[in-house]
VEXLUMDREN-617758 format. One record per residue (C-alpha): residue number from 1; residue in one letter; chain; x, y, z. Coordinates in steps of 0.2 Angstrom, whole numbers, plus 2048, in hexadecimal, padded with zeros to 3 digits. Layout:
N
(NUM, 'A', 'A', (X, Y, Z)),
...
% end
This chain:
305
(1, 'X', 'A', (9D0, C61, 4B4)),
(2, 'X', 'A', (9DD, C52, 4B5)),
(3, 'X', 'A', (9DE, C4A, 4C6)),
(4, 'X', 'A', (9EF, C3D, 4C8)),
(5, 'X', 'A', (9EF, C30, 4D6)),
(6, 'X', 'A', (A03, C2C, 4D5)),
(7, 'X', 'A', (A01, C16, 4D7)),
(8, 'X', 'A', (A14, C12, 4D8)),
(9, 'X', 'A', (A23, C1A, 4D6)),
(10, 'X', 'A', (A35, C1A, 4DF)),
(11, 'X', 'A', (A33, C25, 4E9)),
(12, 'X', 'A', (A22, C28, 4F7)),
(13, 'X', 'A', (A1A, C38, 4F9)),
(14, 'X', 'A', (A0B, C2E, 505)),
(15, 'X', 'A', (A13, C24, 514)),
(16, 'X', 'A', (A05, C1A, 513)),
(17, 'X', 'A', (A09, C12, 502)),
(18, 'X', 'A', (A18, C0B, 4FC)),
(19, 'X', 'A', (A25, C0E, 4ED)),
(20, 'X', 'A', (A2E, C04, 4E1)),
(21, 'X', 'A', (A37, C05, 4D1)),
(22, 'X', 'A', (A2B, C0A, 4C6)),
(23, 'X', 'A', (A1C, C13, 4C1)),
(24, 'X', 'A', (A0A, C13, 4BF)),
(25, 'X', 'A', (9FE, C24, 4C2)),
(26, 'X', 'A', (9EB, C23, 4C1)),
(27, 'X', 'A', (9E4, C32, 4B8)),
(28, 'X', 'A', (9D3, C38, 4B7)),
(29, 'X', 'A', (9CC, C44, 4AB)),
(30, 'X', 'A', (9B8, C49, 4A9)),
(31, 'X', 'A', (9B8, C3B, 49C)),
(32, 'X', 'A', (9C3, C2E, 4A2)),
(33, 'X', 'A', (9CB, C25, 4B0)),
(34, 'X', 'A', (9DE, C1F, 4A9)),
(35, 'X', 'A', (9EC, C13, 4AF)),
(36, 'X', 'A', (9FC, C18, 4A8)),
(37, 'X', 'A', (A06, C0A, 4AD)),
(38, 'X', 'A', (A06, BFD, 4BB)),
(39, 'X', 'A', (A16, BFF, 4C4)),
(40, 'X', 'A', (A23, BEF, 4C5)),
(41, 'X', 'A', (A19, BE4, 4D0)),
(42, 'X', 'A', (A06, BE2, 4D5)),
(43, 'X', 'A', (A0B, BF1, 4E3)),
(44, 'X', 'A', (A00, BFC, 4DB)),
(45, 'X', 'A', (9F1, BF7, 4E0)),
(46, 'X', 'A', (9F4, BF8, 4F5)),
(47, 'X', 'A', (9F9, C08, 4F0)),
(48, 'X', 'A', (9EA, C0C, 4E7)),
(49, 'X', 'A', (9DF, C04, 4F4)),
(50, 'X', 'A', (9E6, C12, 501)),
(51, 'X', 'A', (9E2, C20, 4F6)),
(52, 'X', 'A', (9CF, C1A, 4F2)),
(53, 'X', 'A', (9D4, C16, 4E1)),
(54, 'X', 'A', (9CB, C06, 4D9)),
(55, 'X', 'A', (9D4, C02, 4CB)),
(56, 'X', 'A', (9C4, BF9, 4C5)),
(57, 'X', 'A', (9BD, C09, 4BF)),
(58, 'X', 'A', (9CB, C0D, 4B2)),
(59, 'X', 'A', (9C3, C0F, 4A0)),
(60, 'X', 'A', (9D4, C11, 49A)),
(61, 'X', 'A', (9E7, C07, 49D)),
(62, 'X', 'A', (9F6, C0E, 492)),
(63, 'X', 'A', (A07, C04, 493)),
(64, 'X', 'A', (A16, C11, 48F)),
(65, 'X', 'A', (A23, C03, 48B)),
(66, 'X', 'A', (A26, BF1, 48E)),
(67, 'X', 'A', (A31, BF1, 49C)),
(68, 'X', 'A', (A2E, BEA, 4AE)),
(69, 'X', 'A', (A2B, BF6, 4B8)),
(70, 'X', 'A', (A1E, BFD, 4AE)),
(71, 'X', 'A', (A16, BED, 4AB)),
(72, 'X', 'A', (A15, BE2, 4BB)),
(73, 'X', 'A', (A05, BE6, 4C0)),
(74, 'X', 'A', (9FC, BE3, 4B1)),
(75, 'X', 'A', (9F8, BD0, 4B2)),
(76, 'X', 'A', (9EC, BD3, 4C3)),
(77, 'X', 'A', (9E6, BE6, 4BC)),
(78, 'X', 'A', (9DF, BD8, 4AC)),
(79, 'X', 'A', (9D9, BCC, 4B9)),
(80, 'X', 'A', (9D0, BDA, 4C2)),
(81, 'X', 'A', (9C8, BE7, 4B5)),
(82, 'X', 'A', (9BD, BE1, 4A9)),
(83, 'X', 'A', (9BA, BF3, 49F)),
(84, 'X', 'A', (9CB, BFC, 49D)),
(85, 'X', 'A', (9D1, BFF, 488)),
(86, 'X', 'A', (9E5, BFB, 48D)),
(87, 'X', 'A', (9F1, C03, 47F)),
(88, 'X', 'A', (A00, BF6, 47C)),
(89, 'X', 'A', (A0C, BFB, 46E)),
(90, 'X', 'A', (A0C, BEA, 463)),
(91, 'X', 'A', (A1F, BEA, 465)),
(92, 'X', 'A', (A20, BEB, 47A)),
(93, 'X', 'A', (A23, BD8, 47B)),
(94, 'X', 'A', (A34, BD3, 47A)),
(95, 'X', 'A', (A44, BCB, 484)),
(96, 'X', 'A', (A4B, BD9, 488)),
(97, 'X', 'A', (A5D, BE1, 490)),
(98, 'X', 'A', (A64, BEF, 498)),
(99, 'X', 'A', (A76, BF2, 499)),
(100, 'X', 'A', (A7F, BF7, 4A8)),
(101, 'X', 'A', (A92, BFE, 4AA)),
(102, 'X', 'A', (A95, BF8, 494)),
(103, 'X', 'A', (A8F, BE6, 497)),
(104, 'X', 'A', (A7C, BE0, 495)),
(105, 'X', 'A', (A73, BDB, 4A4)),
(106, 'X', 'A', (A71, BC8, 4A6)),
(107, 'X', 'A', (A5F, BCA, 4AC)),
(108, 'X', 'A', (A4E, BD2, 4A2)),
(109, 'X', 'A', (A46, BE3, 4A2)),
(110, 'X', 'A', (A38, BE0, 496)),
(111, 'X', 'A', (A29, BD9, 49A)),
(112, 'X', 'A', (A28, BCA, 4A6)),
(113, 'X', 'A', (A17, BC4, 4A4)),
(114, 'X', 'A', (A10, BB9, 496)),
(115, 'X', 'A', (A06, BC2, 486)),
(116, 'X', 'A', (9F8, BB4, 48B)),
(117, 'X', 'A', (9F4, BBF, 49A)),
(118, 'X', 'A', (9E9, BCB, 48E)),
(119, 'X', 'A', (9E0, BBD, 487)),
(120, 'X', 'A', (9D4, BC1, 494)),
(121, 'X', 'A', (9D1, BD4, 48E)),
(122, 'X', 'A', (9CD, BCE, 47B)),
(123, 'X', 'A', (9CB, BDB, 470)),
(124, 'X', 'A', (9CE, BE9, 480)),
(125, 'X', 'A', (9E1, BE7, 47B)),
(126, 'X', 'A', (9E5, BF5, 46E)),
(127, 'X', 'A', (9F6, BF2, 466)),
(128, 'X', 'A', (9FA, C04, 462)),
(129, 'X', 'A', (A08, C07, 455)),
(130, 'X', 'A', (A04, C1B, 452)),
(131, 'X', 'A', (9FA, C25, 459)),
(132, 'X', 'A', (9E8, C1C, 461)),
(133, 'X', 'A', (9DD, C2E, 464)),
(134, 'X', 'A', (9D0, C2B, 474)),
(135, 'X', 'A', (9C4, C3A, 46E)),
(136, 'X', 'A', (9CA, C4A, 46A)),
(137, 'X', 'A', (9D4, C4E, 47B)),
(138, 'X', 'A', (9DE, C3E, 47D)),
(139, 'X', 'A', (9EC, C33, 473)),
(140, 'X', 'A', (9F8, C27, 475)),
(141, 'X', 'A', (A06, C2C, 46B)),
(142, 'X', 'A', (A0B, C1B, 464)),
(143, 'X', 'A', (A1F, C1A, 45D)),
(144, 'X', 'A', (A27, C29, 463)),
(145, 'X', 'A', (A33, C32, 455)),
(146, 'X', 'A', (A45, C30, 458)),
(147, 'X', 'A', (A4D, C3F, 45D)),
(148, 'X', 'A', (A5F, C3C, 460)),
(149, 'X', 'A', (A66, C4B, 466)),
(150, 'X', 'A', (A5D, C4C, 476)),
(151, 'X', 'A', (A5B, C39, 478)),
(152, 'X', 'A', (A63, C31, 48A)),
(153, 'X', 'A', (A71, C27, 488)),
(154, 'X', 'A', (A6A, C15, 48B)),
(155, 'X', 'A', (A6A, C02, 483)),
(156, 'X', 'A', (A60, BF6, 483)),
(157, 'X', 'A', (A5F, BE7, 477)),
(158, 'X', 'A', (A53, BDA, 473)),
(159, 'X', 'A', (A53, BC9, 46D)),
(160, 'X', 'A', (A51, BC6, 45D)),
(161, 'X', 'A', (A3F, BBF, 458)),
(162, 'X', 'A', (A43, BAA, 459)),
(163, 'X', 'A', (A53, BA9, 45F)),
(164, 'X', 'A', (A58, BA0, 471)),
(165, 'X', 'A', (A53, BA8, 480)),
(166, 'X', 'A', (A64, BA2, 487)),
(167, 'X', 'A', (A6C, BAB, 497)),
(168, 'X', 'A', (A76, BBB, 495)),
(169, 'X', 'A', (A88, BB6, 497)),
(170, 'X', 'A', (A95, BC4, 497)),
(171, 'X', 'A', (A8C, BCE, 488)),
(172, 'X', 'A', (A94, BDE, 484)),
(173, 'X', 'A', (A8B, BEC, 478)),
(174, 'X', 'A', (A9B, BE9, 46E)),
(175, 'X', 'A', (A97, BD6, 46B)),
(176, 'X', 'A', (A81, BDB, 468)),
(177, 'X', 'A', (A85, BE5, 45B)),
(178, 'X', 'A', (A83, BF8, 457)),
(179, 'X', 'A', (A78, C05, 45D)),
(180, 'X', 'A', (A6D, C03, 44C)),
(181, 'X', 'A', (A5B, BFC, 447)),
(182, 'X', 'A', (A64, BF0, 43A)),
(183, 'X', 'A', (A73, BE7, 446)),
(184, 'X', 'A', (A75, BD8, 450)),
(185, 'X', 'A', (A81, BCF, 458)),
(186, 'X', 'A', (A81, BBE, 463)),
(187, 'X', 'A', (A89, BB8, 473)),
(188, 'X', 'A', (A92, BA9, 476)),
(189, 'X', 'A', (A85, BA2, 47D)),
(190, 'X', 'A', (A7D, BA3, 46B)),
(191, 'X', 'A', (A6F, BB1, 471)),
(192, 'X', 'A', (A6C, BBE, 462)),
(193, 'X', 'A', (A68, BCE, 466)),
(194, 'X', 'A', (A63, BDC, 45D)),
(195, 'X', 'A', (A63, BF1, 465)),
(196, 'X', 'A', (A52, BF4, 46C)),
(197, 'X', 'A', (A4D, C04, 461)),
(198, 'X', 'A', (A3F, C06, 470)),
(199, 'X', 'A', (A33, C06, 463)),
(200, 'X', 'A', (A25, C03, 470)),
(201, 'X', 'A', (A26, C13, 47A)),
(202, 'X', 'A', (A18, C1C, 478)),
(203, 'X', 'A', (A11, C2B, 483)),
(204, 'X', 'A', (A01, C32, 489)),
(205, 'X', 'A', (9FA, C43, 484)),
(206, 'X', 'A', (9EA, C4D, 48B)),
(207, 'X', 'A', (9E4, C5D, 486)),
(208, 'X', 'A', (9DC, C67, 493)),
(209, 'X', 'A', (9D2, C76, 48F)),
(210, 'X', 'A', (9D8, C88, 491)),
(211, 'X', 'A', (9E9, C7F, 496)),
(212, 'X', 'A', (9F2, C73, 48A)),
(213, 'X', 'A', (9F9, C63, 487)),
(214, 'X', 'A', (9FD, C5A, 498)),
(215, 'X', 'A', (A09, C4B, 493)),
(216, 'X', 'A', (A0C, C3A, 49E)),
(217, 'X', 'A', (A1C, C2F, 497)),
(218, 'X', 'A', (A21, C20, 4A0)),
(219, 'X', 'A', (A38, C21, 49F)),
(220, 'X', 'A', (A39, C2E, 48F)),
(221, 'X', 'A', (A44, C21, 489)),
(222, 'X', 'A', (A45, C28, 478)),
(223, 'X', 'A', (A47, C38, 480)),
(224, 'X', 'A', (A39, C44, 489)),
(225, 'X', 'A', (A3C, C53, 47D)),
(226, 'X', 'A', (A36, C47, 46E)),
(227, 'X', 'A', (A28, C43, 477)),
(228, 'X', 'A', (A24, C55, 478)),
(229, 'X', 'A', (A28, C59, 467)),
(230, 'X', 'A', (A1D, C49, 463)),
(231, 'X', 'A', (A0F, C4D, 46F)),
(232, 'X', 'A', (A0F, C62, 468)),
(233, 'X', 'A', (A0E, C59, 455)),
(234, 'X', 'A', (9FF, C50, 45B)),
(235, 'X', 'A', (9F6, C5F, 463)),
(236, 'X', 'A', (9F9, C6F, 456)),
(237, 'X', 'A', (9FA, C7C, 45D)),
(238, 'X', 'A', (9F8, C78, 46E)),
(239, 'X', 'A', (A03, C80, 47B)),
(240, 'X', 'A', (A0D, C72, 486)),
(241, 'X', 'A', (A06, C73, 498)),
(242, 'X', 'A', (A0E, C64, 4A4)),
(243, 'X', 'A', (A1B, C55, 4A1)),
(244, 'X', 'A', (A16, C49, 4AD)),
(245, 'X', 'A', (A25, C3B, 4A9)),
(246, 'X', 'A', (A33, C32, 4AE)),
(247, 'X', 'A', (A41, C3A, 4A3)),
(248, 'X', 'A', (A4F, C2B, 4A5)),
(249, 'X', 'A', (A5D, C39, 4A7)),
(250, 'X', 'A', (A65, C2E, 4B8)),
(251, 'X', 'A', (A73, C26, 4AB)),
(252, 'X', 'A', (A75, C36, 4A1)),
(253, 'X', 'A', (A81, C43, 4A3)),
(254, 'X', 'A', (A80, C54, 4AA)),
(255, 'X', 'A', (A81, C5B, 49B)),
(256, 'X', 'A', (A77, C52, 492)),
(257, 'X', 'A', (A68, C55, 4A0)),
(258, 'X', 'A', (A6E, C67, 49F)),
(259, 'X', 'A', (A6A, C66, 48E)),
(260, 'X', 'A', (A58, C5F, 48F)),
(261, 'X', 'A', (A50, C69, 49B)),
(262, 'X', 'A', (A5A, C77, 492)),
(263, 'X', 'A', (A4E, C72, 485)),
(264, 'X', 'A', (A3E, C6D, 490)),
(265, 'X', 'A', (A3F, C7F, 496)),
(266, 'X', 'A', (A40, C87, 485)),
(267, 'X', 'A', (A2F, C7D, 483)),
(268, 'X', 'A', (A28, C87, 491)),
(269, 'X', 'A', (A1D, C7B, 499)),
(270, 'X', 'A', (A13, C80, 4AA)),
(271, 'X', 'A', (A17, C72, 4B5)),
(272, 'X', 'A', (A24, C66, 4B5)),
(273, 'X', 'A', (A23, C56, 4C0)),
(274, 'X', 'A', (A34, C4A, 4BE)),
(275, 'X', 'A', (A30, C38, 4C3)),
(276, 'X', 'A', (A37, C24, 4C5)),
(277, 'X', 'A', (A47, C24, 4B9)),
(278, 'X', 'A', (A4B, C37, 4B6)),
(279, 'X', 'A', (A58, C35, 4C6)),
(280, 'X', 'A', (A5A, C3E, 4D6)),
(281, 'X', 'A', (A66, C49, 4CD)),
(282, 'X', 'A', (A5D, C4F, 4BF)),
(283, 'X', 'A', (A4F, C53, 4C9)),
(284, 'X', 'A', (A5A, C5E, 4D5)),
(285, 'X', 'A', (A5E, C67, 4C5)),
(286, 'X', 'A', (A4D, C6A, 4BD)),
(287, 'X', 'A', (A49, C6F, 4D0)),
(288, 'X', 'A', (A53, C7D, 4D2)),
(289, 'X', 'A', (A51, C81, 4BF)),
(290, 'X', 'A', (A3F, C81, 4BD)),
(291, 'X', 'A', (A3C, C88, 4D0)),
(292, 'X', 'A', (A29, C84, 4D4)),
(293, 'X', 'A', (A23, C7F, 4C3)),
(294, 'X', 'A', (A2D, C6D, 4C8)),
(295, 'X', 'A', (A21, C64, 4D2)),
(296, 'X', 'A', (A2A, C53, 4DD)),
(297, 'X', 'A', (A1D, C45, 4E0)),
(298, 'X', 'A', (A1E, C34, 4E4)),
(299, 'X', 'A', (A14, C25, 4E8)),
(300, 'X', 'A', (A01, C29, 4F0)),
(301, 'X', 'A', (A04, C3D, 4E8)),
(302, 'X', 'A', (9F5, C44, 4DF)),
(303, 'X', 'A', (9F8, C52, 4D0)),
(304, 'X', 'A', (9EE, C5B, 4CB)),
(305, 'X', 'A', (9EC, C67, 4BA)),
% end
């Protein structure tokens, strides 16, 4: 049995907690309790206080990606569990940008908080790169495979190692450089930036007996069918049970959500529960297509598979 405490998330399913842009769910298996992300802010934890859950207790703390609102409570979870493995990806630091209506935003999305903040964890700081296995049932995917066709139509960019912080003056994608792992470009103001490949996604995967693999993914930037194709790779055989994600599908097109849970349902999993950046819209649709096997929480739901 996995139980699911939903910590923060846009939208609140308990009036007695509160939501915010982002996300973070505890989960608790017969082997282990796990925070899988820590929300934008420290929000999470009066949120977890009202649902009896001590965050003390985790065994376990995975980062999906290094952006804000998955990371913003992660300085005070270090300051107050002592215990908890936490699975970073070694590339989730970084100066990071979105981009907004053709021109990057002029403020940061990546993690706000210093690297010296898991100096107090020590060797509990596991810098995943491919897959970290947690026994037999459980694994943080590390680098998810690229698969295009079914990937949302985002940006982001990332400062080159070394280069001047700077501000973000009237960048355009034009003027940063192509879509590819190898350009650059630099802005007037002299910031180099390089496409941010999202190297540092990674998901996590449980395998529950007599049901199948049961997959938590932070934004699905690099797209939630790879992360199912990724996750079924990792567990042979194994029938996909529940995608527990956001699926970033608010900037993407109706046919291009069309086209992924087009796909999502070819892969026939049980339940279906669309969080934090898959958009009201894209919700709606999976909704009416996926009937009761789409499940809608929010902040202060429990799940349970």
């Amino acid at each position: 049995m996995i139980n699911v405490t939903v910590l923060a998330e846009n939208y609140v399913k308990d009036f007695r907690c509160r939501g915010e842009f982002g996300l973070a769910m505890y989960i608790e298996t017969e082997d282990h309790k796990i925070l899988f992300d820590t929300g934008a802010s420290e929000l999470m934890f009066a949120n977890a206080r009202q649902k009896g859950v001590d965050l003390s207790e985790a065994d376990i703390c995975v980062i999906s990606h290094g952006h804000f609102d998955h990371t913003g409570g992660m300085p005070e979870f270090c300051r107050q569990n002592r215990k908890a493995d936490i699975y970073l990806h070694r590339d989730a630091f970084g100066v990071t940008f979105g981009e907004t209506k053709g021109k990057i935003d002029d403020y940061e999305c990546g993690i706000l908080w210093d690297p010296e903040v898991l100096e107090v964890c020590g060797d509990r700081v596991i810098r995943t790169d491919g897959p970290e296995w947690i026994g037999r049932d459980v694994v943080v995917s590390g680098t998810i495979p690229e698969l295009p066709e079914f990937q949302p139509p985002e940006r982001f960019y990332r400062l080159r190692t070394g280069a001047d912080p700077g501000l973000a003056g009237e960048l355009t994608p034009e003027s940063a450089g192509e879509m590819s792992a190898g350009s650059a470009g630099k802005s007037r103001t002299g910031r180099d930036l390089i496409p941010d490949t999202m190297s540092h996604e990674q998901f996590l995967a449980i395998r529950e007996p007599g049901k199948g693999i049961v997959l938590f993914s932070g934004c699905s930037h690099k797209g939630i069918i790879a992360a199912i194709c990724r996750a079924k790779a990792l567990f042979p055989g194994e029938p996909l049970y529940a995608v527990v994600a956001g699926m970033h599908l608010i900037g993407a097109s109706c046919g291009m959500r069309q086209k992924i849970i087009d796909r999502l349902i070819e892969e026939e999993p049980q339940i279906v529960v669309p969080l934090h950046c898959t958009g009201l819209e894209a919700i709606c649709m999976m909704k009416a297509q996926l009937g009761d096997r789409c499940r809608l929480t929010g902040t202060g739901g429990r799940l349970r598979f």
